[in-house]
N, C-alpha and C positions, 0 to 999 in steps of 0.2 A: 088085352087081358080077358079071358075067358072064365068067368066065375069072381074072379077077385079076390080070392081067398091062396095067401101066400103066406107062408108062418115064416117064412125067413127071405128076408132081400138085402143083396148085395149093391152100398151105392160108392160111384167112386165119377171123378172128376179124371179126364183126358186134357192136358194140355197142348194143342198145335197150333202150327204158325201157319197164316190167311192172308193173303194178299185183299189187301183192302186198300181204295183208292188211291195205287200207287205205290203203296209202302206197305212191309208185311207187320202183322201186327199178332199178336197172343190171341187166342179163343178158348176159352173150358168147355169140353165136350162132358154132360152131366150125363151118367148112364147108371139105371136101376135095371139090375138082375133078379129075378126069382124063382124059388123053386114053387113045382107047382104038385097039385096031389098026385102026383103020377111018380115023381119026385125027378123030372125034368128041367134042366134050365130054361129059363125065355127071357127074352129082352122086354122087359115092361114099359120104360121109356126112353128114350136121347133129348136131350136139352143141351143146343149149343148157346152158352152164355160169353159177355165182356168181360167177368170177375167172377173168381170162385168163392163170392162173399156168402152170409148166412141169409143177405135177400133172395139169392140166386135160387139158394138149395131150396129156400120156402114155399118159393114158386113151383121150384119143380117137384117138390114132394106132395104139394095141396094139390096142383095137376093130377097127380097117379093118383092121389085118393076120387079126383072129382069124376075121374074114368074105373072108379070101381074097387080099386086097391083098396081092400080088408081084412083083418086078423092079424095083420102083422103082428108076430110074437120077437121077432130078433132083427134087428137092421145093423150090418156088418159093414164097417167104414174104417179107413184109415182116419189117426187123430186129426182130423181138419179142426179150424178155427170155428169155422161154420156151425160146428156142434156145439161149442162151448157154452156152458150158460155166459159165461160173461158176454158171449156175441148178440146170444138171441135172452135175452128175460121173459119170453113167451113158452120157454122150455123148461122149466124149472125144473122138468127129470129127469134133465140129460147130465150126469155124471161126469163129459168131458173128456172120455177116453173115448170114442167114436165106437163104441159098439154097446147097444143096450136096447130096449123096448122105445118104441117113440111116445113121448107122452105128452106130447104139447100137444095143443089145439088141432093142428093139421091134420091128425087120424083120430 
């Protein structure tokens, strides 16, 4: 992340299948997109997680803030559960519908 400064990021979960000890098993591939002032896409981060739960996302979003991700104005997500206030109560300004400003603690 060059600067840090993103006014829109795109974040969405990959689900694939990993051979792990013997038997294949699920993994969430967590990936944030953003545009930057030039108005270019970049890959800002990959986080392969066990669960595509609201601890997962936390991690991986306090991550990209603690590498510089700032200004976010709009974060664009499919309705995941993850967003929902009922999942996280650290969020109180997430709406629920997976697209809005982030207002919890993490940024």
């Amino acid at each position: 992340m060059e600067g840090g400064l993103y006014a829109f990021v795109w974040v969405d979960a990959l689900t694939q299948k990993v051979r792990e000890g013997g038997r294949i098993v699920n993994v969430h591939v967590l990936v944030a997109t953003g545009v930057n002032a030039d108005g270019h896409r970049e890959i800002l981060g990959v986080e392969v997680t066990s669960a595509e739960d609201g601890a997962g996302w936390l991690t991986f979003l306090r991550g990209l803030v603690a590498h510089g991700l700032t200004c976010v104005q709009l974060v664009i997500s499919d309705a995941t559960p993850a967003w929902s206030r009922r999942s996280d109560p650290r969020c109180p300004g997430r709406a629920g519908n997976g697209a809005g400003p982030i207002t919890c603690a993490t940024c």
